[in-house]
NULUMDO-496194 format. One line per field, with one value per residue: residue in one letter; chain; x, y, z of N, C-alpha, C in turn. Coordinates in steps of 0.001 Angstrom, whole numbers, padded with zeros to 6 digits. Layout:
N
resn <- c(A  ...)
chain <- c(A  ...)
n.px <- c(X  ...)
n.py <- c(Y  ...)
n.pz <- c(Z  ...)
ca.px <- c(X  ...)
ca.py <- c(Y  ...)
ca.pz <- c(Z  ...)
c.px <- c(X  ...)
c.py <- c(Y  ...)
c.pz <- c(Z  ...)
***
This chain:
338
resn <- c(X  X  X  X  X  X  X  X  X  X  X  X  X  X  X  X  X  X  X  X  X  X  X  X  X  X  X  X  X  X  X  X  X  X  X  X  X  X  X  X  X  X  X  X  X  X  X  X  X  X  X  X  X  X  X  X  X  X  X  X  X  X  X  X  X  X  X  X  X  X  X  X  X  X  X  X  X  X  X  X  X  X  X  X  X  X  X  X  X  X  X  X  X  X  X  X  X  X  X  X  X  X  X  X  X  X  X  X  X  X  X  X  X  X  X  X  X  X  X  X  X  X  X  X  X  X  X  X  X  X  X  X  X  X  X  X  X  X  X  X  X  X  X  X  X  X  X  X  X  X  X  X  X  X  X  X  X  X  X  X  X  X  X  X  X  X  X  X  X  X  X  X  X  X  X  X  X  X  X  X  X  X  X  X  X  X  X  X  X  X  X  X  X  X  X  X  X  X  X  X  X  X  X  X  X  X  X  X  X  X  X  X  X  X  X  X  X  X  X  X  X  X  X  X  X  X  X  X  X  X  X  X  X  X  X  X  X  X  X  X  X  X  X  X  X  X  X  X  X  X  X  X  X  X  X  X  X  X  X  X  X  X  X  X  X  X  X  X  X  X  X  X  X  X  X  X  X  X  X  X  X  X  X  X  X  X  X  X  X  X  X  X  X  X  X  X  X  X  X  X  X  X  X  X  X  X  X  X  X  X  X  X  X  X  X  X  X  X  X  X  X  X  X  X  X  X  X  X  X  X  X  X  X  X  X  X  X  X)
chain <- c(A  A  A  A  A  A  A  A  A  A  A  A  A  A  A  A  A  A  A  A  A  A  A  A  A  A  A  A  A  A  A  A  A  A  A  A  A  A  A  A  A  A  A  A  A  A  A  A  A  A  A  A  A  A  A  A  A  A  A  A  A  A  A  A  A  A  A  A  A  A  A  A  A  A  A  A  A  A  A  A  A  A  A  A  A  A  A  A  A  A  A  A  A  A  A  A  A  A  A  A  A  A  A  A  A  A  A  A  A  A  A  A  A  A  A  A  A  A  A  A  A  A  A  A  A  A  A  A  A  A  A  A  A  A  A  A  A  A  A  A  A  A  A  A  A  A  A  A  A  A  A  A  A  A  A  A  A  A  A  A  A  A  A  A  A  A  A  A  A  A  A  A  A  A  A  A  A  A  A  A  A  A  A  A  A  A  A  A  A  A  A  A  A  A  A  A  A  A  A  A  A  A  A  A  A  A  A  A  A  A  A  A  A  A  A  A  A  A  A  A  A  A  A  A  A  A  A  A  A  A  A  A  A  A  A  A  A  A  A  A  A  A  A  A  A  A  A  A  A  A  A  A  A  A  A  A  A  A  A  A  A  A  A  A  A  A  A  A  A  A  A  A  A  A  A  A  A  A  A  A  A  A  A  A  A  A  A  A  A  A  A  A  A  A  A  A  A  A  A  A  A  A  A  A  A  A  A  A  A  A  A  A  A  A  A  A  A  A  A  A  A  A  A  A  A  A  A  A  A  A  A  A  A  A  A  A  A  A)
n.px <- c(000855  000579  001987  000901  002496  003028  003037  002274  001999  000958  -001722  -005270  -004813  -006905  -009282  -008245  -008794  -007681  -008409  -010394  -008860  -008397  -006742  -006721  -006076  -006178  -004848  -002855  -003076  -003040  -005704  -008217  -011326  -013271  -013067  -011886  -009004  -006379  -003843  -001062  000336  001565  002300  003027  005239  008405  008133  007940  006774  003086  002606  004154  004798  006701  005837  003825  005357  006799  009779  012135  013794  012793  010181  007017  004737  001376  -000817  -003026  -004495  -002541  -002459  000025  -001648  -001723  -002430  -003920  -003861  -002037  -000281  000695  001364  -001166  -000950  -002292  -004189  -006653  -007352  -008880  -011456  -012678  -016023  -015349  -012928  -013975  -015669  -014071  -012797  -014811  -014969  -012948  -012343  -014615  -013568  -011293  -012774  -013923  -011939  -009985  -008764  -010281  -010126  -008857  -010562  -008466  -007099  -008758  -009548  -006860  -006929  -008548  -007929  -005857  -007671  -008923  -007061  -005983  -008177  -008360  -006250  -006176  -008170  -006502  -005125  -006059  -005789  -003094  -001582  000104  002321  002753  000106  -001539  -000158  -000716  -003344  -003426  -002556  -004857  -006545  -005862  -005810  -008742  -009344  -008121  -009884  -012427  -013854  -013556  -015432  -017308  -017581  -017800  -018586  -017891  -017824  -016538  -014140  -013527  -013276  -011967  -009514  -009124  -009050  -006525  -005121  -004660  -003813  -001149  -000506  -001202  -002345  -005655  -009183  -011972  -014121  -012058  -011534  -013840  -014505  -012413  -013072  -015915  -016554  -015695  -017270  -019769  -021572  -023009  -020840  -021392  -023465  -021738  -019386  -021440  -021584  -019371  -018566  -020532  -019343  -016921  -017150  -018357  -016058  -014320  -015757  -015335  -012583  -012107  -011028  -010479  -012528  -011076  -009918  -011011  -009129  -006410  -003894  -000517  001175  003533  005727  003605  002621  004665  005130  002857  003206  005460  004814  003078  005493  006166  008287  010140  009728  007181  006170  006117  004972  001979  001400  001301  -001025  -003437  -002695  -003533  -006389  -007720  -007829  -009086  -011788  -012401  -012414  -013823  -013498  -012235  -009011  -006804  -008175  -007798  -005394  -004652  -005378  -004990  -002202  -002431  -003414  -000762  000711  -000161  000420  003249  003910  004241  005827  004210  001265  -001315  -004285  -007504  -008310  -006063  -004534  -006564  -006692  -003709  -003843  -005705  -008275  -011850  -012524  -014744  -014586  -012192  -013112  -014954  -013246  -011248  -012755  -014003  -011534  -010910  -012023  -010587  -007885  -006085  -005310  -004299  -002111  001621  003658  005662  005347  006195  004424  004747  003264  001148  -000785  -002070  -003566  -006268  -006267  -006624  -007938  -011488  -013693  -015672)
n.py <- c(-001189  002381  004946  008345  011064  014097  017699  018315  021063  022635  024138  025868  028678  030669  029373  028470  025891  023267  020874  020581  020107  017320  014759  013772  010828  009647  011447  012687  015150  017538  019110  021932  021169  023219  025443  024375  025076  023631  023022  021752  019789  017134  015021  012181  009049  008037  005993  003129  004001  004794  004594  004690  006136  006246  005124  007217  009277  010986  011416  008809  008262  007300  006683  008609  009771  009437  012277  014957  017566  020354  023523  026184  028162  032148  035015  037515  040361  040701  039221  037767  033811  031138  028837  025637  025610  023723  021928  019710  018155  016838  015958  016155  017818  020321  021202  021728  024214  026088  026673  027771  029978  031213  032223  033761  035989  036925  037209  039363  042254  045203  047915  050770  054411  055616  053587  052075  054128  054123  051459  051945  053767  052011  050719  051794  053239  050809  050577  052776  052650  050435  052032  053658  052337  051470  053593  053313  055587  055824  055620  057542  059324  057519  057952  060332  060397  058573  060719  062704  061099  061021  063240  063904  062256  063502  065823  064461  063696  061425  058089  055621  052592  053953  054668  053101  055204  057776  057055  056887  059785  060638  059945  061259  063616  063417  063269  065355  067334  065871  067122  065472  064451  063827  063838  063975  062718  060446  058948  057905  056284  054425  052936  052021  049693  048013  048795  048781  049892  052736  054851  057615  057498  056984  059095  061311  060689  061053  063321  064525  063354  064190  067010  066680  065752  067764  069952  068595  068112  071111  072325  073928  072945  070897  072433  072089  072883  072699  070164  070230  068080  066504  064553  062380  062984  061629  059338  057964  058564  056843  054149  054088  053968  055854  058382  061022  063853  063639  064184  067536  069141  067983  068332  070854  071181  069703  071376  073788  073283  072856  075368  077089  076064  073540  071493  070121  067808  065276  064918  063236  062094  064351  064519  062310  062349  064474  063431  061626  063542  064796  062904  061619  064075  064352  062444  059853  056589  054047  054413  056011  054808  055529  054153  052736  055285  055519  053219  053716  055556  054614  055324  055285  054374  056301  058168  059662  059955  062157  064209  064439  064777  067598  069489  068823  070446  073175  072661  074238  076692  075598  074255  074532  076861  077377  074961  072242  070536  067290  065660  064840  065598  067473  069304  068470  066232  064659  061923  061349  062442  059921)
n.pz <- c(000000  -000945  000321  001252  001998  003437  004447  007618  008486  006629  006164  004684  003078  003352  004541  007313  008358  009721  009687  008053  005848  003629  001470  -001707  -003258  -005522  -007159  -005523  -003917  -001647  -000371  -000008  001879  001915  000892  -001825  -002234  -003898  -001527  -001117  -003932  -005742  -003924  -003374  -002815  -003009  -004694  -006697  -010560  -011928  -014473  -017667  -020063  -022476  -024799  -025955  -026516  -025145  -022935  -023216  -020997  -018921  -016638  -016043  -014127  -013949  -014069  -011914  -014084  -013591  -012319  -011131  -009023  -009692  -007590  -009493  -009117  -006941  -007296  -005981  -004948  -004626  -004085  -005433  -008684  -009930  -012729  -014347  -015967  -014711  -012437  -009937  -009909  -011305  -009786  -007547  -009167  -009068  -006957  -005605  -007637  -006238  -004134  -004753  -006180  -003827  -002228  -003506  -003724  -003621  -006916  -006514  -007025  -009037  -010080  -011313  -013219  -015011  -016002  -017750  -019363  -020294  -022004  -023787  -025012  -026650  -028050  -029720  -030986  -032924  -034676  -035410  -036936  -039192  -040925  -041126  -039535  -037362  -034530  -033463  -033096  -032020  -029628  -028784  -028476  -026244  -024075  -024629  -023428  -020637  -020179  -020256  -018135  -015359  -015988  -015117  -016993  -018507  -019344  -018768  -021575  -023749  -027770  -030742  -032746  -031006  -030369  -033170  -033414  -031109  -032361  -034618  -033448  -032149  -034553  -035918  -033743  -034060  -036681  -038820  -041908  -042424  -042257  -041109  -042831  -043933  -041865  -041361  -044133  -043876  -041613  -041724  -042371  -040338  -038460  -039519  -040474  -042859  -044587  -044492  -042639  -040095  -040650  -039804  -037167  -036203  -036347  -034174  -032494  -032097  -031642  -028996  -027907  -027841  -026643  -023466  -023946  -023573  -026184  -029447  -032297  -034443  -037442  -040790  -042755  -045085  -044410  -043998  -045749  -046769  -045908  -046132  -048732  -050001  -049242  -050722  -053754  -053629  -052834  -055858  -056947  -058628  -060000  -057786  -058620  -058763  -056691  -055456  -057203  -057089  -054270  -054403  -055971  -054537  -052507  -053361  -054357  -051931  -051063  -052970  -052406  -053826  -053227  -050161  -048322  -047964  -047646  -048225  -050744  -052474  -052685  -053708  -056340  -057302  -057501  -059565  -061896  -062198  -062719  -065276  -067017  -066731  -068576  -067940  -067867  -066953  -066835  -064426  -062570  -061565  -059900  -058593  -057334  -055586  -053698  -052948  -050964  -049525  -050126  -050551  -054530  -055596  -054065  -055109  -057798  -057571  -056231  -058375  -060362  -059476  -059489  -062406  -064468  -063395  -063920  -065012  -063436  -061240  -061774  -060353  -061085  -064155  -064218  -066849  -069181  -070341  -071677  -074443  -075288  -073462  -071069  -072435  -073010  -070981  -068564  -068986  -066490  -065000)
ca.px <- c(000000  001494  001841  001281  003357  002094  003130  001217  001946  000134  -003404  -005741  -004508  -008602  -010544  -006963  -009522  -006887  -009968  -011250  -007581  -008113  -005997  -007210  -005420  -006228  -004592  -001732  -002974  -004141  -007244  -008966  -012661  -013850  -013111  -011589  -008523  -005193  -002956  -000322  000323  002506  002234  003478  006447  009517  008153  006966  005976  002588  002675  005096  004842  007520  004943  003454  006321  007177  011002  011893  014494  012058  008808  006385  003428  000096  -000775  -003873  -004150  -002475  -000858  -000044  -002407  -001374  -002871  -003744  -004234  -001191  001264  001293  000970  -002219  -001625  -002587  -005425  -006883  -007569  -009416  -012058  -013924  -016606  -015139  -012161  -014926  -016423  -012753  -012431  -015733  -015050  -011594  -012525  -015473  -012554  -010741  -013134  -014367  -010684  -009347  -008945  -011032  -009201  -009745  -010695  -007105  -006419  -009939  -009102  -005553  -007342  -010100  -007102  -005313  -008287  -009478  -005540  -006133  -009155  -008390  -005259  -007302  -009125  -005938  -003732  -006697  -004951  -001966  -001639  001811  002029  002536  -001273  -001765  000992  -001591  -004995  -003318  -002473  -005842  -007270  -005145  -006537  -010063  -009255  -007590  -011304  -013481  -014301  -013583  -016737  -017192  -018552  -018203  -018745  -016973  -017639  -016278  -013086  -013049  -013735  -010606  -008165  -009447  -008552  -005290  -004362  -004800  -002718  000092  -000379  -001326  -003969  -006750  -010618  -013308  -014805  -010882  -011676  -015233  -014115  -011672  -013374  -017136  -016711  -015479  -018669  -021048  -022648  -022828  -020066  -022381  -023736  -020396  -019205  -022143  -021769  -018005  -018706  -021097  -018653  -015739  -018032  -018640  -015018  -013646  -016069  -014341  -011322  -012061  -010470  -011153  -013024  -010076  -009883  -011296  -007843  -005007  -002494  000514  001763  004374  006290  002433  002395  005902  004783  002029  004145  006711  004071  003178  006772  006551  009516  010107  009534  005203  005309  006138  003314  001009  001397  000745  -002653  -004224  -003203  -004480  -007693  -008369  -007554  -010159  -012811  -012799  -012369  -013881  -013736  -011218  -007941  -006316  -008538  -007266  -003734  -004558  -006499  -003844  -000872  -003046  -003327  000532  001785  -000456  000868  004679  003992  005026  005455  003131  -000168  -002224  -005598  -008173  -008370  -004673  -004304  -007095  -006105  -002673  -004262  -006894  -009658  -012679  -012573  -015932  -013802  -011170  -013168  -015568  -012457  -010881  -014369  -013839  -010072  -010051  -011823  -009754  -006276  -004775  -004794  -004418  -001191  002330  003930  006649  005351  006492  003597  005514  001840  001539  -002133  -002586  -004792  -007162  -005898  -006948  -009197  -012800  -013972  -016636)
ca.py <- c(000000  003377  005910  009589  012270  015912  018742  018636  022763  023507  024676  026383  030100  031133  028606  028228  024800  021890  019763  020962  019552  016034  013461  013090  009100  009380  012746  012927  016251  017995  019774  022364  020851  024263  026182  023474  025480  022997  023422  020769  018345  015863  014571  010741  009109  007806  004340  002402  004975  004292  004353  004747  007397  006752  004855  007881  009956  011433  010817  007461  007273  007255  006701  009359  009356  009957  013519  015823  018851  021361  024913  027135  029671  032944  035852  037934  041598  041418  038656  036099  033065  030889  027319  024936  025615  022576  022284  018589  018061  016352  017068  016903  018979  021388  021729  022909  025219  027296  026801  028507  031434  032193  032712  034471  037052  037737  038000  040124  043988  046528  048719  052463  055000  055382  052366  051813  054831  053842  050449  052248  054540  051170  049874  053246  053576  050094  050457  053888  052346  049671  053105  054509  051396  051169  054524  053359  056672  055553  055070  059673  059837  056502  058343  061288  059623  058259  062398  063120  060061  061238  064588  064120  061518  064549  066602  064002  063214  060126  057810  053979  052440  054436  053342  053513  056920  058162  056659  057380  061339  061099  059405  062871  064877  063373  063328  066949  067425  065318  067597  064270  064710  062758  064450  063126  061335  059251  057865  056823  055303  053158  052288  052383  048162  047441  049834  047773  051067  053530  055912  058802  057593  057054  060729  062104  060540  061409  064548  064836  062857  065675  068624  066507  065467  068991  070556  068199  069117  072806  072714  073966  072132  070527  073041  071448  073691  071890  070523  070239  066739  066404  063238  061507  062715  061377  057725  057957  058499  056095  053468  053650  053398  057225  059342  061960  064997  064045  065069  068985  069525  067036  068794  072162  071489  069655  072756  075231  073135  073588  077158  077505  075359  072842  069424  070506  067280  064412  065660  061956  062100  064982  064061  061043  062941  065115  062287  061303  064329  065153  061764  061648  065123  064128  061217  058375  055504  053255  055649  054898  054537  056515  052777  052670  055750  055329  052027  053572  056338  054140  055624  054976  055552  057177  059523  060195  060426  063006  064869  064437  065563  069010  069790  068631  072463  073867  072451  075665  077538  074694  073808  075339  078609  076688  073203  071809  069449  066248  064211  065382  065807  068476  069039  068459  064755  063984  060838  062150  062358  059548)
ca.pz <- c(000000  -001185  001952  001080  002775  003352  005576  008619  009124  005720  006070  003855  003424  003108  005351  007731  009768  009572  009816  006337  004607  003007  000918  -002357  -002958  -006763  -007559  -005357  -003735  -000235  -000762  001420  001345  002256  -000648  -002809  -002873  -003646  -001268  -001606  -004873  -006314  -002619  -003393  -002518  -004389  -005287  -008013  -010837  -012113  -015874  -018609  -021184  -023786  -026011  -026501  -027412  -023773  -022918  -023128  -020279  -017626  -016803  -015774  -013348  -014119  -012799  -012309  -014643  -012140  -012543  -010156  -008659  -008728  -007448  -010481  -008871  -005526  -007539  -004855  -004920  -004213  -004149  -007019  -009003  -010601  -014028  -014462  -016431  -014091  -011908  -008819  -010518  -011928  -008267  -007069  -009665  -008913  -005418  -005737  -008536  -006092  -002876  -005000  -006146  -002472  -000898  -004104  -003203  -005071  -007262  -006047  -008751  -010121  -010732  -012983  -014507  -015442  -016761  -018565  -020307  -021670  -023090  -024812  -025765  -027579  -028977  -030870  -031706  -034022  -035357  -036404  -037448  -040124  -041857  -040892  -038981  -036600  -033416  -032714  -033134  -030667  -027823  -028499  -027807  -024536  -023758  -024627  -022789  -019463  -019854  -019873  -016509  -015053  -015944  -014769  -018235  -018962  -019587  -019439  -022320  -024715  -028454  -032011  -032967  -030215  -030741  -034443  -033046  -030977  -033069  -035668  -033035  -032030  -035995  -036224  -033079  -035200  -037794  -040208  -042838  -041808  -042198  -040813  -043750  -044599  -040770  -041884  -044917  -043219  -040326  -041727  -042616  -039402  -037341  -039418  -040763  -043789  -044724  -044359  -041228  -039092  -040470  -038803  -035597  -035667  -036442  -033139  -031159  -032118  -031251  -027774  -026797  -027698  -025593  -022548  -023492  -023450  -027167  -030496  -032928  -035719  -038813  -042190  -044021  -045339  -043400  -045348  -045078  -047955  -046128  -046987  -050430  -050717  -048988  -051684  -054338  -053905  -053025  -056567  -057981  -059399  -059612  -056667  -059357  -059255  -055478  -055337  -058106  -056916  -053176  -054694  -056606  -053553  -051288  -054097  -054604  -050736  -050804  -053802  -051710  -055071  -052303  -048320  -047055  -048076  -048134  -049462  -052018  -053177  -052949  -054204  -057899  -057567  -057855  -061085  -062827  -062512  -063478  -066231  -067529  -066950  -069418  -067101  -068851  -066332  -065880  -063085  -062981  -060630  -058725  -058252  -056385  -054631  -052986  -052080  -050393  -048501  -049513  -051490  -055408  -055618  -053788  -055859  -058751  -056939  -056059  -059729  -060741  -059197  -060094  -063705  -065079  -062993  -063424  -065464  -062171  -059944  -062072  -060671  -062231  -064473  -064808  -067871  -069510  -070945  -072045  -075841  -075757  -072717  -070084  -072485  -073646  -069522  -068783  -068177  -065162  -064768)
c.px <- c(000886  001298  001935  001665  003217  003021  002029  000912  000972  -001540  -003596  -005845  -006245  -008919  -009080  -007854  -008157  -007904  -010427  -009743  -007813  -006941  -006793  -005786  -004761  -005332  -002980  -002034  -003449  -004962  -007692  -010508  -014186  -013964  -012709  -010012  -007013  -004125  -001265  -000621  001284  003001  002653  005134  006929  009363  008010  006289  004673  002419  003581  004756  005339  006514  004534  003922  007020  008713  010931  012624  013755  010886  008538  005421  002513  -000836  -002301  -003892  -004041  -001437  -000967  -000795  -001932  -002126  -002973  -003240  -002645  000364  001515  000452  -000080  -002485  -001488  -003553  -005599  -007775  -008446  -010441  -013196  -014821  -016364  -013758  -012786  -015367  -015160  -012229  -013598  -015568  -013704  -011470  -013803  -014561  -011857  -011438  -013329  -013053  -010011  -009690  -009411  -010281  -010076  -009503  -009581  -006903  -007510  -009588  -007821  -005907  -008289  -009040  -006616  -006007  -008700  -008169  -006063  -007071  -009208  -006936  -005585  -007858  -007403  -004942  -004668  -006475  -004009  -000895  -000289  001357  002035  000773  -001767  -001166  -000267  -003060  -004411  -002827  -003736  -006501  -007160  -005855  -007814  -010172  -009127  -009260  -012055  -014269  -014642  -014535  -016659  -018084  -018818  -017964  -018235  -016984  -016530  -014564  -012673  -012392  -012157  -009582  -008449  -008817  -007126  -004288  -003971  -003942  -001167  000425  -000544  -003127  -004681  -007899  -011110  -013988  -013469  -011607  -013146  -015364  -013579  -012116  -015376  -017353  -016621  -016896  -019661  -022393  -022259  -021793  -020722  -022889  -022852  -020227  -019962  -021989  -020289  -017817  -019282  -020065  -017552  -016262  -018198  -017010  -014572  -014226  -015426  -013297  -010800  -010986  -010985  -011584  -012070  -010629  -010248  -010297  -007311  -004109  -001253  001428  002831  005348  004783  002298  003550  005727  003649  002476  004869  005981  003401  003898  006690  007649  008976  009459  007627  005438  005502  004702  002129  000372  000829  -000546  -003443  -003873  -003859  -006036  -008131  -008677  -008814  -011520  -013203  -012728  -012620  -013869  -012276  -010098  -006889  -006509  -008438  -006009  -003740  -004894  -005176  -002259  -001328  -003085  -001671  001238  001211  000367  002281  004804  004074  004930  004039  002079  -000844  -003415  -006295  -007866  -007616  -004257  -004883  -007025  -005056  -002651  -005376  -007971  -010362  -013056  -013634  -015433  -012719  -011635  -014167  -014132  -011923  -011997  -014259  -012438  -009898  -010459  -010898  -008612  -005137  -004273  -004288  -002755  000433  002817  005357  006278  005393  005405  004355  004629  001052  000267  -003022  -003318  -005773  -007233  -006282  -007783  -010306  -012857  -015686  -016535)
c.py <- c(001232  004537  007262  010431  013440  016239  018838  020039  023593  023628  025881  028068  031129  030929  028856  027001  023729  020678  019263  020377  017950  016028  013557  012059  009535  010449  012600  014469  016413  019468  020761  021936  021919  024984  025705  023692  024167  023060  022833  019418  017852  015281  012647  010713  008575  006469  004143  003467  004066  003974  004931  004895  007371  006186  005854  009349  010756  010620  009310  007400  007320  007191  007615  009121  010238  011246  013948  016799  020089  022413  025425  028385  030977  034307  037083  039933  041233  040174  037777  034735  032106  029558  026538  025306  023741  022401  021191  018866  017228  016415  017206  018121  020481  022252  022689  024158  025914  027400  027835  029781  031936  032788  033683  035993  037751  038090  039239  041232  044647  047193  050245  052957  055170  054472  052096  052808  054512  052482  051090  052918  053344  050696  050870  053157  052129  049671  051650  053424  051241  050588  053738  053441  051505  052727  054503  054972  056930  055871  056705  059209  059153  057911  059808  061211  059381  059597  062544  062321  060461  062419  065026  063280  062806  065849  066151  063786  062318  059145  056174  053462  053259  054201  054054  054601  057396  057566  057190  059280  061188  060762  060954  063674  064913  063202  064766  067470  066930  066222  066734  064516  063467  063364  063336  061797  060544  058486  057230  055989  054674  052838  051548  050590  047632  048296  049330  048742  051867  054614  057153  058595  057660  058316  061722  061715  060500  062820  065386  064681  063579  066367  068283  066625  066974  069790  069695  068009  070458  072986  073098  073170  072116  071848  071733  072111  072348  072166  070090  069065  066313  065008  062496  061604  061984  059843  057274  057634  057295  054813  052870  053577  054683  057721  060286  063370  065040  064559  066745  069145  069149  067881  070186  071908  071174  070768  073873  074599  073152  075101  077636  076855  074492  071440  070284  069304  066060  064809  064736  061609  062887  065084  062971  061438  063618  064293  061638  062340  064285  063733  061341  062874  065006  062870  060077  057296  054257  054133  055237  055532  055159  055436  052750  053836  056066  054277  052184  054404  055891  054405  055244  055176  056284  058397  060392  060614  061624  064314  065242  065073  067371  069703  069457  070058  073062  074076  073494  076350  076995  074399  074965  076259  077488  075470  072810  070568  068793  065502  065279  066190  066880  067912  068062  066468  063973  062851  061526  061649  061492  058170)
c.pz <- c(000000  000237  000825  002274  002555  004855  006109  009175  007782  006020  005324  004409  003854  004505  006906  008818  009345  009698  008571  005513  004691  001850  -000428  -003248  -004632  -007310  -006576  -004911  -002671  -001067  000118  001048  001597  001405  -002015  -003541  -002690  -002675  -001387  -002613  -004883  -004606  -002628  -002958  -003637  -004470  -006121  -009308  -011178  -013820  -016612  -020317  -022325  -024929  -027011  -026159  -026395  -023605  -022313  -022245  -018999  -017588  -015722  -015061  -014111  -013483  -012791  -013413  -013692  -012410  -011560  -010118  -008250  -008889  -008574  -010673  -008005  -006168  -006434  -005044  -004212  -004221  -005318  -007595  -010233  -011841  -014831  -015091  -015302  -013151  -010376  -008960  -010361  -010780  -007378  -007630  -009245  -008085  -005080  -006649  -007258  -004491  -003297  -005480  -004891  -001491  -002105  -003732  -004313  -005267  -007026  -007470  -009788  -010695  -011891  -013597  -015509  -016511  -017999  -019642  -021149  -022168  -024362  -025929  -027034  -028650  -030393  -031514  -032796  -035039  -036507  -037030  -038914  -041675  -041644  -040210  -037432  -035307  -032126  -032599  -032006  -028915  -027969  -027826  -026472  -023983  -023411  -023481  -021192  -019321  -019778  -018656  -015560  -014997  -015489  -016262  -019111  -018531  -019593  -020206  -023368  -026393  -029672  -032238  -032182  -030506  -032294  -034283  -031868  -031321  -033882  -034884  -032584  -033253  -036307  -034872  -033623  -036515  -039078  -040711  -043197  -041604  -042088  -041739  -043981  -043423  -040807  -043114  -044395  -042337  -040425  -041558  -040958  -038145  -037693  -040215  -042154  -043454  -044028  -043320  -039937  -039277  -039970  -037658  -035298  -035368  -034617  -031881  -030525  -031179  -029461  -026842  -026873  -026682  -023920  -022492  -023274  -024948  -028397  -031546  -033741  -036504  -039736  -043273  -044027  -044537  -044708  -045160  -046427  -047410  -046612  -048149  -050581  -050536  -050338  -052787  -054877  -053584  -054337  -057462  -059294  -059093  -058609  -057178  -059566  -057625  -055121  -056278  -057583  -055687  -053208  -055142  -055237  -052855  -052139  -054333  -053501  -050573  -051399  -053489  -052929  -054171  -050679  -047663  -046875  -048433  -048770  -050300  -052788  -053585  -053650  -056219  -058514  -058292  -059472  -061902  -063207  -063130  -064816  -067324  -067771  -067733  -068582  -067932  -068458  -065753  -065414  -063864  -061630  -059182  -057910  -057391  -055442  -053308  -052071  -051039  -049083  -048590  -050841  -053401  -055986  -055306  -054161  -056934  -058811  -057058  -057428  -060424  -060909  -059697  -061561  -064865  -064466  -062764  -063586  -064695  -061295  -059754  -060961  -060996  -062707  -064943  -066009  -068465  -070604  -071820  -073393  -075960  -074753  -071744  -070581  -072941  -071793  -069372  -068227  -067089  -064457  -064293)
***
């Protein structure tokens, strides 16, 4: 008959009855039968193992015992350790595990308001960071949302539960703190698939959600001007394997077709119309297609060819002072705009 061996000084950190600690034979473990929490396993001695493993593929120079499923419990909130927790499938297993998650909720310490706030900031942080990875928008605009995020904690501002918009509405506002050109409608195109909703309906309820957080940050509502983002035209650009000589031109028409209120809302889709007119005009040998710089831009080409729409009467002014037209057939040799 196999003898098990246990510390007679362990008792259950919870229950602490020495009464309430059994033996279970089959398992190889002491138990508290009070809360179910493990306190001592692999409790056998050095005899006889009971079965032998290498069959099935477990090192062959030894044989292995037959165990419970058992990891260590540890305290998830204070980092200390808690014993065994038991991981079995079966139902007196099952019975130790609820019996041991429901000890642990009632001895764990409530977190005071800092600390939920501090939690509530990294989930916000990761959820607008999803909003802006989807314009690939770098990780400045993220370190800004968690600014912003800190600073409406800091007001009493910060809200639990609050839902996509709202996130779209401060990634906008921490883009425009970055100085990266990003309007309202690019972040409802890219995000509209994943919200489950119409273009046109997200940009209104980003729109609202702006107008709300700015008022709790005591800040001004974003500008709808041009920001002047010339490393993005240049990622643009070189994304579709154009020479460096389409982005100065390209950079000028979209800021003169803001200036002339000919594009108020998408400002990638005008960089993006823009990168098409000029590489059409410098001949290129591979001419894109409305599709093609819409794609590298992220945004919709309804929207490029909307935008292209508005800028193609008006390119004579729109053009440079100097620009040299290389594409034999002119402005007017342009692809329509439909």
């Amino acid at each position: 008959m196999t003898e098990i061996a246990t510390n007679p000084k362990n008792v259950c950190k919870y229950c602490k009855d020495p009464r309430k600690m059994k033996i279970d034979v089959s398992q190889g473990i002491l138990v508290c039968t009070g809360c179910g929490l493990v306190v001592e396993d692999h409790c056998m001695d050095d005899g006889r193992e009971w079965r032998n493993f290498a069959s099935e593929g477990v090192d062959s120079q030894g044989p292995s015992r037959e165990r419970a499923d058992l990891s260590t419990g540890i305290d998830e909130i204070t980092g200390e350790g808690g014993g065994t927790t038991v991981l079995g499938a079966t139902n007196q297993a099952q019975r130790f595990q609820m019996l041991g998650k429901r000890v642990q909720t009632q001895t764990a310490p409530e977190l005071n308001s800092k600390q939920k706030q501090e939690q509530m900031i990294q989930r916000y942080t990761e959820k607008a960071k999803e909003v802006a990875n989807r314009l690939n928008l770098g990780q400045g605009v993220v370190n800004t949302c968690t600014k912003l995020l800190q600073d409406l904690a800091e007001k009493g501002k910060l809200r639990p539960r609050e839902q996509f918009p709202w996130f779209c509405a401060l990634v906008h506002i921490a883009s425009r703190e970055e100085r990266v050109s990003r309007t309202i409608q690019d972040l409802a195109e890219a995000n509209a698939s994943a919200f489950g909703k119409e273009k046109g309906h997200l940009e209104k309820l980003i729109e609202k959600r702006t107008k709300v957080l700015c008022e709790d940050l005591e800040m001004r509502l974003p500008s709808h001007t041009y920001l002047d983002d010339e490393e993005l035209m240049k990622r643009y650009v070189t994304r579709m394997g154009l020479s460096a000589q389409v982005v100065g031109p390209a950079k000028h028409i979209a800021m003169q077709a803001f200036k002339q209120d000919l594009v108020k809302k998408s400002q990638a889709a005008a960089m993006a119309s823009a990168i098409f007119v000029v590489a059409w005009l410098l001949d290129v040998e591979q001419k894109p297609r409305l599709l093609d710089v819409a794609n590298v831009a992220k945004v919709t080409e309804a929207s490029v060819k909307a935008a292209y729409k508005n800028l193609r009467p008006h390119l004579r002014s729109l053009l440079p002072e100097g620009f040299v037209m290389q594409f034999k057939f002119g402005l007017e040799g342009l692809p329509p705009a439909n």
